[in-house]
N, C-alpha and C positions, 0 to 999 in steps of 0.2 A: 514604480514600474507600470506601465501601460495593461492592460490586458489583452492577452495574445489572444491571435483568430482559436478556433477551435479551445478556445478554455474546456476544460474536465471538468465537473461537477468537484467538491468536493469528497461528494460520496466517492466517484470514480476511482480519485486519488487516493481516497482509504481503502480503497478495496484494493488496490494496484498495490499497493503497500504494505499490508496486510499478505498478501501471498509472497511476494517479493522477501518479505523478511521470514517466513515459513521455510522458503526456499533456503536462505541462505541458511539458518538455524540446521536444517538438513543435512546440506553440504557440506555444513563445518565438522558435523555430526559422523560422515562418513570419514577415513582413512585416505583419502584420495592425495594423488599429487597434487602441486600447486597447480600444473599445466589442465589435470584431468578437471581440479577444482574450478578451473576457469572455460572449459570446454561444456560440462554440467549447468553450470550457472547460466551461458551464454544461448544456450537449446532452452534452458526452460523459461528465460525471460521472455523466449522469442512467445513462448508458447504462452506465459500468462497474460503478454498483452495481447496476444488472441482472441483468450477466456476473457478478457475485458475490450475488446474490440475497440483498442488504442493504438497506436502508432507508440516506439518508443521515444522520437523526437515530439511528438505530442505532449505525450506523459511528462518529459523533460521541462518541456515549456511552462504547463500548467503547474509542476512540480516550484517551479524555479519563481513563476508567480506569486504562488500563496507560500512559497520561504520568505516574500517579500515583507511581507505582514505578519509578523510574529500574531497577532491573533487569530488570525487564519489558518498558520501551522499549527499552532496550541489545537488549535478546534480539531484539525484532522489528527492530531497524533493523539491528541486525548480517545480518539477515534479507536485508532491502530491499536493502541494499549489497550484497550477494552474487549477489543473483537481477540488480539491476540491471548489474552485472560482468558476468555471463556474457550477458545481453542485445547488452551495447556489444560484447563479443566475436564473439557470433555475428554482429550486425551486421555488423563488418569481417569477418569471411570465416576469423576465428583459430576458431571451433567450427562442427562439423558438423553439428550438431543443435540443435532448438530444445531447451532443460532447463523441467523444470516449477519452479514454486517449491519448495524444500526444505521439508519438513513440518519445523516446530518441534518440537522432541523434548520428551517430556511433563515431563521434570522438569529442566530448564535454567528458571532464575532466575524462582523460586518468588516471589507476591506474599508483601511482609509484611505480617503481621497484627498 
């Protein structure tokens, strides 16, 4: 797959991703209707690619790219899982500080060409 105009970093992408599944963990969490669930979800997507100051057809794209390369995904979701670990930790009261997401280091799991 080519690489689209405005590619995301992968950091971007772990970060987008990363709140996106807090979100949902949430919402699944509350009692809501199927309809309210889909109303909730659709306000605060709008709202975390805001906080990431992404487009969601952006996201989409860049998202849809490094699915292309199973090492690329590996690398962000190895990402996701880690930032979201220390999340569920801090929550329970095991860290004392909030952690940012880990910046993806530039040459871990190169696309192929």
């Amino acid at each position: 797959m080519p690489e689209p105009n405005n590619l995301l970093s992968r950091e971007s992408v772990a970060g987008v991703l990363v709140d996106l599944h807090i979100l949902e963990a949430a919402v699944q969490a509350k009692a809501y209707s199927e309809d309210s669930n889909k109303a909730v979800l659709a306000a605060y997507n709008k709202f975390i690619f805001e906080k990431h100051g992404v487009d969601s057809e952006q996201f989409a794209r860049s998202f849809d790219y490094y699915l292309s390369n199973s090492l690329q995904m590996d690398t962000i979701m190895g990402f996701v899982i880690e930032e979201l670990s220390k999340q569920e930790a801090l929550s329970r009261g095991k860290l004392e500080e909030s952690l940012e997401v880990m910046p993806i280091p530039a040459d871990a799991a190169s696309p192929i060409k």
